[in-house]
N, C-alpha and C positions, 0 to 999 in steps of 0.2 A: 828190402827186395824191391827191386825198381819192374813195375806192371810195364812196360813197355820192353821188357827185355825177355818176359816168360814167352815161351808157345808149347808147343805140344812136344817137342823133345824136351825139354828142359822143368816142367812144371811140377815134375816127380822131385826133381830134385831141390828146388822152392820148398818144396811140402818139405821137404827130408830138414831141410835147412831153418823152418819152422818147429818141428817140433824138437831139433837140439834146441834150439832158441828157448824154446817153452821151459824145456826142465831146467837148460841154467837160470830162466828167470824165478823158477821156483823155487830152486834154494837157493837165492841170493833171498827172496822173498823170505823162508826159512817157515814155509807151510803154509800161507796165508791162500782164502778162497781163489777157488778158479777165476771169477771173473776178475779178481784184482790181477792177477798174472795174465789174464790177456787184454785188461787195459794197458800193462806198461809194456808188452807186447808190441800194441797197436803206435804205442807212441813212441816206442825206440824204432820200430820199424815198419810203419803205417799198414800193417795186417796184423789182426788177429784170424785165428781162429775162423773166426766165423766171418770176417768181410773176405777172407783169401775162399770161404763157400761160396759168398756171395759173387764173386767174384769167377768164381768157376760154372755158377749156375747162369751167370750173363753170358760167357763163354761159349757156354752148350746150345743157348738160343741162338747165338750167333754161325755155330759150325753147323744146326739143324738146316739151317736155310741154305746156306753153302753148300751144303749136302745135296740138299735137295737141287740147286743150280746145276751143280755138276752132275747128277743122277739124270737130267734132263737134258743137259747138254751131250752127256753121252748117249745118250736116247737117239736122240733127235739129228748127230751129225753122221756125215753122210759116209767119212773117213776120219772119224779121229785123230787127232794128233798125239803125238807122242804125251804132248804137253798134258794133253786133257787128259788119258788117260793114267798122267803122275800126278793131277790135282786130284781124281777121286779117289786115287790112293793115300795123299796124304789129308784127306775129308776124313777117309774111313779109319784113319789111325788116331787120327784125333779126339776122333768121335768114341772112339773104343777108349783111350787111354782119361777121354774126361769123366764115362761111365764106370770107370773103376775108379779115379782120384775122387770122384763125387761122394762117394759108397764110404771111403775109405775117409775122410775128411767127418761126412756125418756121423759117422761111428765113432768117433773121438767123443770123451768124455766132457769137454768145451762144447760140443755141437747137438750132441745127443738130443737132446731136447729146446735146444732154438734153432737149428737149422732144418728148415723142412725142405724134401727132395720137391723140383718144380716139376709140375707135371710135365714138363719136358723130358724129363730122362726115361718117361715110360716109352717115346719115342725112337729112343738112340738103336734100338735090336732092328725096329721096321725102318729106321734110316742105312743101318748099316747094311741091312739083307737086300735095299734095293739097289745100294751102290754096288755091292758086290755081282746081283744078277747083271745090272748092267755092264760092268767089268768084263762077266764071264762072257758076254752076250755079245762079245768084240774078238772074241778069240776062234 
């Protein structure tokens, strides 16, 4: 799974694409520990498990700030544009769909207990509710 080709429409289905990946690695594997199944994972197709978290939790820092770009940009201009306001639409979809793949990702029995949620994601509600008031706040 090639990382320059995921974004926020498509990332669901990466994951989707990973854990079919997982179970056939597991019984070719024919029951062997989790971490061996998502080191060969990581080498037939450079994620595992838990760098595709890691991966999503660098994501979330990056679409927080975007967030926040846009949440200010609409703020602050005088007439918006169209543009601007499709970019905080597509901040705030992002931002919602990485807060559930995150959840959803650490909950796997691979990540349960090595992937810890970054305190970014306690953010993603107070990013989302300001794009949104700013949103609403153009209408």
């Amino acid at each position: 799974i090639n990382h320059n080709w995921l974004n926020a429409a498509n990332v669901g289905w990466s994951w989707d694409l990973l854990q079919q990946q997982r179970g056939k690695i597991e019984s070719e594997l024919g029951g062997e520990d989790e971490g061996a199944v998502q080191d060969v994972m990581e080498f037939r197709f450079g994620w595992s498990f838990e760098s595709f978290f890691e991966f999503l939790c660098q994501t979330l820092k990056r679409q927080l700030v975007k967030s926040q770009r846009s949440t200010a940009s609409l703020l602050t201009a005088k007439r918006p544009t169209e543009s601007l306001r499709a970019d905080a639409r597509l901040r705030l979809l992002a931002l919602l769909r990485l807060q559930t793949l995150l959840k959803e990702v650490q909950e796997t029995d691979a990540c349960m207990f090595i992937c810890e949620m970054p305190k970014e994601y306690r953010r993603v509600p107070f990013a989302a509710k300001a794009l949104r008031a700013a949103w609403r706040a153009l209408d």
